[in-house]
C-alpha positions in Angstrom: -10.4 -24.1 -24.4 -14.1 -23.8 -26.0 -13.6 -24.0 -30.0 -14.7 -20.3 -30.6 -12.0 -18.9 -28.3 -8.2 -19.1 -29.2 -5.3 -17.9 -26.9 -5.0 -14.3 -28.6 -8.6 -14.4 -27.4 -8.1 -15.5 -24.4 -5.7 -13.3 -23.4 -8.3 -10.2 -24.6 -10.8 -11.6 -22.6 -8.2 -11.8 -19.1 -7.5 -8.1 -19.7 -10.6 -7.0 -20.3 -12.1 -8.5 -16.9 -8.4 -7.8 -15.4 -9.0 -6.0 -11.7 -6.2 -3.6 -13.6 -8.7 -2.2 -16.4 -8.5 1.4 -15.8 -12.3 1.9 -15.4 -12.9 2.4 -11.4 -15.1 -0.2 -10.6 -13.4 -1.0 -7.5 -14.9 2.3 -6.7 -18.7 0.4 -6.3 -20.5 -1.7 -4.8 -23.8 -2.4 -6.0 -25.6 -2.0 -3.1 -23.5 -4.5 -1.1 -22.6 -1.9 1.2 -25.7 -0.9 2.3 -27.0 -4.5 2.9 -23.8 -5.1 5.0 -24.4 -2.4 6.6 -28.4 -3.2 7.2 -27.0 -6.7 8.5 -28.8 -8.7 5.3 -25.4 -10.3 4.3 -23.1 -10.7 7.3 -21.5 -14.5 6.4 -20.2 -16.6 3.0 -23.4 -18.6 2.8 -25.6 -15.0 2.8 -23.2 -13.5 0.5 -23.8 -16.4 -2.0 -27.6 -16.3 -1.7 -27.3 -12.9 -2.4 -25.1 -12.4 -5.5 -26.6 -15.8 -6.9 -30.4 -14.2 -6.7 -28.6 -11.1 -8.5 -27.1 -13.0 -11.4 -30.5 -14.8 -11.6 -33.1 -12.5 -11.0 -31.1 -9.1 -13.0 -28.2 -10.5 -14.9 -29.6 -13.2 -16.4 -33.1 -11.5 -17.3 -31.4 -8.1 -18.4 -27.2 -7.2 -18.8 -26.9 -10.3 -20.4 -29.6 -10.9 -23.3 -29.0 -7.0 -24.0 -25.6 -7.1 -23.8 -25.8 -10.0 -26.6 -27.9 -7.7 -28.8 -25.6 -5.2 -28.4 -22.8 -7.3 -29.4 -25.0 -8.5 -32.7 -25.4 -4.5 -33.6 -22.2 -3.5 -33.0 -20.9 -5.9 -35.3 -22.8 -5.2 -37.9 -22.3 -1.7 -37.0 -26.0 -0.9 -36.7 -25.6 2.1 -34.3 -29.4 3.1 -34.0 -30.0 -0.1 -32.5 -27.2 -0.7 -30.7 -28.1 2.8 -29.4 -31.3 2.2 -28.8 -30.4 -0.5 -26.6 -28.4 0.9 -24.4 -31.2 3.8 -23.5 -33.2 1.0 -22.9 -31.3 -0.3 -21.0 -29.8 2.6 -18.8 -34.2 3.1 -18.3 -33.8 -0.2 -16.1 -31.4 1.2 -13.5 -33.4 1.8 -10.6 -31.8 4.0 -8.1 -29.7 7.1 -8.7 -26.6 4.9 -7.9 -27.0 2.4 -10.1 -27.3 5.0 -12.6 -23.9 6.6 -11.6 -22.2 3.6 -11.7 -23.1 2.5 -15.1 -22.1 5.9 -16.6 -19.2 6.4 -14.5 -17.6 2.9 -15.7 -19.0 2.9 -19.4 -17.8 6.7 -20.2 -14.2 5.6 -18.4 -14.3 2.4 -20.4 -15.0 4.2 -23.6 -12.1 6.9 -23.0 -10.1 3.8 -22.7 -10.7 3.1 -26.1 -10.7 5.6 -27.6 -7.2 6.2 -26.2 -6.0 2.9 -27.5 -7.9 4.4 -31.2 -10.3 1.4 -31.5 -12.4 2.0 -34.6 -15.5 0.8 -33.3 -15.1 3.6 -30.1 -14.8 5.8 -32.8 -18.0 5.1 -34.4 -19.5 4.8 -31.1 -18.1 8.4 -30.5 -18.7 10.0 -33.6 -22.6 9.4 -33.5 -23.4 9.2 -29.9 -21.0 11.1 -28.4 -21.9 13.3 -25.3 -24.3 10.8 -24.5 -24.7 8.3 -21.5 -23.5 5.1 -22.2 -24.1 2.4 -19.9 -20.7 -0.6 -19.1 -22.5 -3.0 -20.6 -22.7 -1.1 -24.2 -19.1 0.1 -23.6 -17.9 -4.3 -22.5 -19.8 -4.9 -26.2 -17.7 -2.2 -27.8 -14.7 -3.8 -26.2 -15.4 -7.6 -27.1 -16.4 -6.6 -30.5 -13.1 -4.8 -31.2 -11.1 -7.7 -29.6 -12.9 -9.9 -31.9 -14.6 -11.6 -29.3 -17.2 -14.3 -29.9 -20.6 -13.2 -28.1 -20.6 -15.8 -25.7 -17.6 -15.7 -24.5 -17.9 -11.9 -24.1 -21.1 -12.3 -21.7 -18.8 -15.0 -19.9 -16.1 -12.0 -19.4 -19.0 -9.6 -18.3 -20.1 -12.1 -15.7 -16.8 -13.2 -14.3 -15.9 -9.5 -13.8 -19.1 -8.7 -12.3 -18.7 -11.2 -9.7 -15.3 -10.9 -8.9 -15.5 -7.5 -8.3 -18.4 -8.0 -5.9 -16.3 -10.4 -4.1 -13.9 -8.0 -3.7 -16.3 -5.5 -2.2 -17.0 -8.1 0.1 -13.1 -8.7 1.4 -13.3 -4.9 1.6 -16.4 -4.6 4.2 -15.1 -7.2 6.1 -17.8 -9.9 5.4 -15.2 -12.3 3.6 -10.9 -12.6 3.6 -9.3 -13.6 0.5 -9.6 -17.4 1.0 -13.9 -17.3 1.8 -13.8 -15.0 -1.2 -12.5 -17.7 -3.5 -14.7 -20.5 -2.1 -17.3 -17.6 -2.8 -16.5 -17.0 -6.7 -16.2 -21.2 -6.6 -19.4 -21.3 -5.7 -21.0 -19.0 -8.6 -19.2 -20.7 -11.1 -22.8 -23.0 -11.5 -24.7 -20.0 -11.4 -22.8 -17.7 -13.8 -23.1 -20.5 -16.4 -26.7 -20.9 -16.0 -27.1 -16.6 -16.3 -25.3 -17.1 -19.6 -27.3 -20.0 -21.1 -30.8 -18.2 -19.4 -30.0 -15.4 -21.1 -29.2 -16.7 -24.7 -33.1 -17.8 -24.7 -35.1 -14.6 -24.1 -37.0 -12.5 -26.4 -37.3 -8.8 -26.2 -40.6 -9.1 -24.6 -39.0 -11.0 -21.8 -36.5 -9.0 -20.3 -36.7 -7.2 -17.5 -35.8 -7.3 -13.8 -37.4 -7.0 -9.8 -35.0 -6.9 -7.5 -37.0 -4.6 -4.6 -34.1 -5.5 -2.0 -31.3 -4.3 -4.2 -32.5 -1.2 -5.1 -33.7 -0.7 -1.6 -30.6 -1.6 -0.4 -29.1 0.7 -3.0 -31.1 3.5 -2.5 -30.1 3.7 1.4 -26.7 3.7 0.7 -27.5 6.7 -0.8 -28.3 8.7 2.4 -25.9 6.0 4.2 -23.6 8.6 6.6 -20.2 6.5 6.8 -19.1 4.4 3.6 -16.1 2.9 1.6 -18.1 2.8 -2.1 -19.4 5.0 -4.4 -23.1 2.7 -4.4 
């Protein structure tokens, strides 16, 4: 168990990536639907290329160095910048979708807290409140009220991230539960290097291109015949 993460830790951490979190992101998918559907990932090895470019090429270069300053203003209860962040941040969503699903998840997320009375929700709610907030601003006002340590809460955002894309993936049929595992197996190298990429960039850095997810996205959004939400 890393030094900065003791079991009442843990145990925040495993529910706040649990499947069970009340938040509807089984709901989404990212895009993968639409590239199932356009026959760009139809096997495991596809799958992996896929999600692994994502967590290098988006996650790594954006959710996860602004999800750290997040964390850093939150703490310190600096909401201008925290807020400032997360409009930034909420910019960088490229299709409608991706939008929708940010929202959708961060505003269900914060109601969540806000039901169990988390102080920091409160704050959150008190200055900002009506406004968009993206998951990734709501996961840093989570970790922050579980006392979690900044790198382990970008290690929770990742792991939930790709577990709930391999989901998606049992659910369009690409992958059953065993290729799924074998799947998640197989990020384990690249979520790791997401995390440590991301610890190293300066605001001047960040930023994504991902043309064939937000293509990919922004079919699905015309798409006639689907299971997800994006």
């Amino acid at each position: 168990m890393p030094p900065d993460l003791d079991e009442l830790g843990l145990l925040r951490l495993l529910q706040l990536t649990s499947p069970s979190l009340p938040v509807g992101a089984f709901a989404w998918s990212q895009g993968l639907e639409a590239a199932v559907q356009a026959n760009w990932i139809g096997n495991e090895a596809q799958a992996v290329d896929w999600l692994t470019a994502v967590l290098d090429q988006a996650l790594a270069r954006l959710d996860v160095p602004v999800l750290l300053r997040l964390h850093e203003a939150i703490t310190t209860q600096d909401i201008d910048i925290s807020a400032q962040w997360n409009r930034w941040l909420l910019a960088c969503r490229e299709t409608r979708e991706l939008l929708q699903e940010d929202t959708h998840i961060g505003a269900a997320l914060l109601r969540l807290l806000l039901d169990l009375d988390a102080p920091v929700a409160q704050r959150w709610q008190a200055s900002q409140g009506g406004k968009p907030l993206s998951y990734t601003a709501a996961f840093a006002l989570a970790t922050v009220h579980a006392d979690l340590p900044a790198r382990m809460a970008v290690l929770g955002y990742l792991w939930a991230w790709s577990e709930n894309q391999a989901t998606a993936l049992i659910k369009l049929g690409v992958l059953g539960q065993t290729g799924a595992q074998r799947l998640l197996n197989r990020l384990h190298p690249a979520i790791r290097a997401a995390l440590d990429s991301g610890l190293n960039l300066e605001d001047d850095e960040l930023g994504m291109a991902l043309p064939g997810l937000a293509l990919a996205s922004a079919h699905h959004e015309i798409q006639h015949s689907r299971l997800f939400r994006s």
